[in-house]
N, C-alpha and C positions, 0 to 999 in steps of 0.2 A: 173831416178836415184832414188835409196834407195827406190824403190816400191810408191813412192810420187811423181812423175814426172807429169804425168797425174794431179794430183790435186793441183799444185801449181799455176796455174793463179788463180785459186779459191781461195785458202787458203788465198792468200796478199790481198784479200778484206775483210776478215773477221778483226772487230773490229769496224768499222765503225758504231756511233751510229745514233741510231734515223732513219735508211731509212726507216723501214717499218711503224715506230708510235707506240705510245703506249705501253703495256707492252708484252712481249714475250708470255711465258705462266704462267700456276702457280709456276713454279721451278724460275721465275726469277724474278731480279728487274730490272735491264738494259732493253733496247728495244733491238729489234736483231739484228743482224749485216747484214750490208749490203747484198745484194742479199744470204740472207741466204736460203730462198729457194733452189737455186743451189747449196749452200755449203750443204745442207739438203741431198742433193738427187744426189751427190757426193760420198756421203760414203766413205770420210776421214775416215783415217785410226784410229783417233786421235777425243775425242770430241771437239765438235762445239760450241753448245747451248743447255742449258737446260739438258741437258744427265748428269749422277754423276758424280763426279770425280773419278775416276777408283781407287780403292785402291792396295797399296804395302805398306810391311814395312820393313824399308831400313833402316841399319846404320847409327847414328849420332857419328860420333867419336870424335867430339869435344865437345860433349856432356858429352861421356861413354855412350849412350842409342843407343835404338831403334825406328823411329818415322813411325805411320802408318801418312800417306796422307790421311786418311778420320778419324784420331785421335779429329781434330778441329771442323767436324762437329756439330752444335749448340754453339760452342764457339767463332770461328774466321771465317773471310773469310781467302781463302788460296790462293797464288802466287805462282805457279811451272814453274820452266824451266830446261832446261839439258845443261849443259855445260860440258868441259874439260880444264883444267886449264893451259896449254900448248896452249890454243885458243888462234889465234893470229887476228881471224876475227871477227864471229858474237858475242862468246862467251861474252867477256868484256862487252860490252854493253847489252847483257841479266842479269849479272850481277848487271850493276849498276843499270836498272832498279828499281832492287831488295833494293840498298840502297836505289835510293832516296826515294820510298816509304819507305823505312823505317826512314830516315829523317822526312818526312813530318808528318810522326804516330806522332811520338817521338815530332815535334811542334805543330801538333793539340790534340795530346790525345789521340788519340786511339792506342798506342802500344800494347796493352794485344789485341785487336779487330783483330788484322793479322799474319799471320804464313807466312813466305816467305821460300820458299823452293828450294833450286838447288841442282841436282843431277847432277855426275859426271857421265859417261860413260865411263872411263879413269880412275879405279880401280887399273889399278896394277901401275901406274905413280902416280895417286892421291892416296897419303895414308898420314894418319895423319897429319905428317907434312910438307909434301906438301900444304895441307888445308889450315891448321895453319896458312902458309904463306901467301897463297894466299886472303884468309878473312884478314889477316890485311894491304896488299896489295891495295887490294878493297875499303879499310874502312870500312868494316863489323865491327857494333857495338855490338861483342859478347855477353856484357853485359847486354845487351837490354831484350835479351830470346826472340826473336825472328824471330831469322834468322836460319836457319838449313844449314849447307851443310852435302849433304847425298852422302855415298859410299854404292853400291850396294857388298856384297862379293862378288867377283871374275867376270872375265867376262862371264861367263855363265849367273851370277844371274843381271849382268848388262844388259846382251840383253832380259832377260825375262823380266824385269823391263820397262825400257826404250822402246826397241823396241814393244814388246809383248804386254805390257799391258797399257803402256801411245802411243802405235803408232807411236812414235819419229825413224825414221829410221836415221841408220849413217852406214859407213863402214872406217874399216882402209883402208889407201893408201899406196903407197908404201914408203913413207918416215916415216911409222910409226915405233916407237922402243919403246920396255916396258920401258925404262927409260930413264933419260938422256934427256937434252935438245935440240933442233934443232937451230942451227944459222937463226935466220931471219932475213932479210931486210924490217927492219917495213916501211921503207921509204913510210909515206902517209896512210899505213892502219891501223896506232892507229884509231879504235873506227871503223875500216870497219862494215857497216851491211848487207854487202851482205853475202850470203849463203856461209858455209864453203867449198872451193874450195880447190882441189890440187894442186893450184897456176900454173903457168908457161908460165901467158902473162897479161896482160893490168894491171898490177898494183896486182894481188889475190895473197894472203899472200901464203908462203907455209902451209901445213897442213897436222899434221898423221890420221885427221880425215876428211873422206868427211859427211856432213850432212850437212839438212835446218833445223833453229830456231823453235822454238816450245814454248810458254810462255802462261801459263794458266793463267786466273783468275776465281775464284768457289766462291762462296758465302756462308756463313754459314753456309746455308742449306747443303752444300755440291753437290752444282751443278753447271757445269760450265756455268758462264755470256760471258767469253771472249776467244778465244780461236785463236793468231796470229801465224798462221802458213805461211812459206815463207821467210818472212822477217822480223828485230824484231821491234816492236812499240817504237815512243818515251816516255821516261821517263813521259813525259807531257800528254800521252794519259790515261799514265798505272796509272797514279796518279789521272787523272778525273775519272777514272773507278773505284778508290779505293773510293775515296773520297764520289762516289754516291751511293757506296754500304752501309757505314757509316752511313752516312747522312740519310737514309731510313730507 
């Protein structure tokens, strides 16, 4: 599925600190992630460890700007992940990710230290105020100046982005429609983390998008420490990962 099929047993181990010891290489401060060798030699679509964070620069609308993804290098570590705001599965939860570390900034200190970033792939449904909503939905603390969400123009310039250049593969299904909402039967799948399914048995939300989660974490330097692909990490992982970057 979505050209990641193949590399998804691999991908759900990655994040896992400390298996191999010590420090990765010179791009990092984290230890590598579990069987990262494998994930190495995989050739993930998408980086791993240590590799840059691949640049784009993509629409802040609730900005009025433009924000590059390698803009923060030497100023912040940076959080990316792709959502669609009509997700009814993994999306929500790659989201709040995103809050609580920005919570936890915001009571230790370091709010100017992180950039958190989520990209839409659902451009022509997510626009402005769609966002709008959806960030205060979330509880995205606008005010902070630290939270992005990014609209890619158009779906062309969303799959050069997303697919192209961050490796994140998704496709529509057939319950997709440029606008307008879907009736679902959340019955049980608030906060699902499993992989965005076309639903149609054992509880899988429906969905106009098929895709698996993708949540970066990059470090100052602009390189990425962490990189959960498969499945999405808890808030608790994503915060020890922040916190150690900080801390260093």
């Amino acid at each position: 599925m979505l050209r990641l099929t193949g590399a998804g047993t691999l991908a759900a181990t990655t994040g896992c600190l400390g298996a191999l010891g010590g420090g990765g290489n010179e791009n990092t401060v984290l230890s590598p992630p579990e069987n990262y060798e494998l994930l190495r030699d995989a050739e993930l679509p998408y980086p791993v460890y240590g590799e840059p964070l691949p640049e784009a620069t993509i629409e802040a609308p609730l900005r009025d700007t433009e924000v590059s993804t390698r803009e923060f290098v030497g100023e912040r570590h940076v959080l990316l992940t792709f959502i669609f705001t009509r997700c009814v599965g993994v999306c929500p939860g790659l989201t709040a990710n995103l809050v609580q570390v920005q919570a936890e900034a915001a009571e230790r200190g370091y709010t100017d230290d992180v950039a958190l970033l989520a990209v839409t792939f659902d451009p022509v449904y997510d626009t402005e105020e769609v966002l709008r909503e959806y960030a205060d939905n979330m509880g995205i603390n606008r005010d902070a100046g630290n939270f992005y969400l990014l609209r890619p123009d158009g779906e062309k310039r969303s799959r050069e982005v997303v697919e192209e250049t961050f490796g994140h593969g998704y496709e529509k299904t057939e319950l997709y429609e440029p606008t307008g909402e879907l009736e679902h039967n959340h019955g049980g799948n608030e906060g699902n983390r499993s992989g965005g399914g076309t639903g149609g048995g054992n509880g899988e939300p429906q969905q106009p998008f098929a895709h698996q989660p993708l949540f970066l974490v990059a470090n100052s330097e602009g390189y990425v420490e962490r990189s959960y692909g498969n499945s999405a990490p808890t808030p608790n992982t994503v915060i020890e990962d922040v916190n150690e970057l900080v801390d260093a």
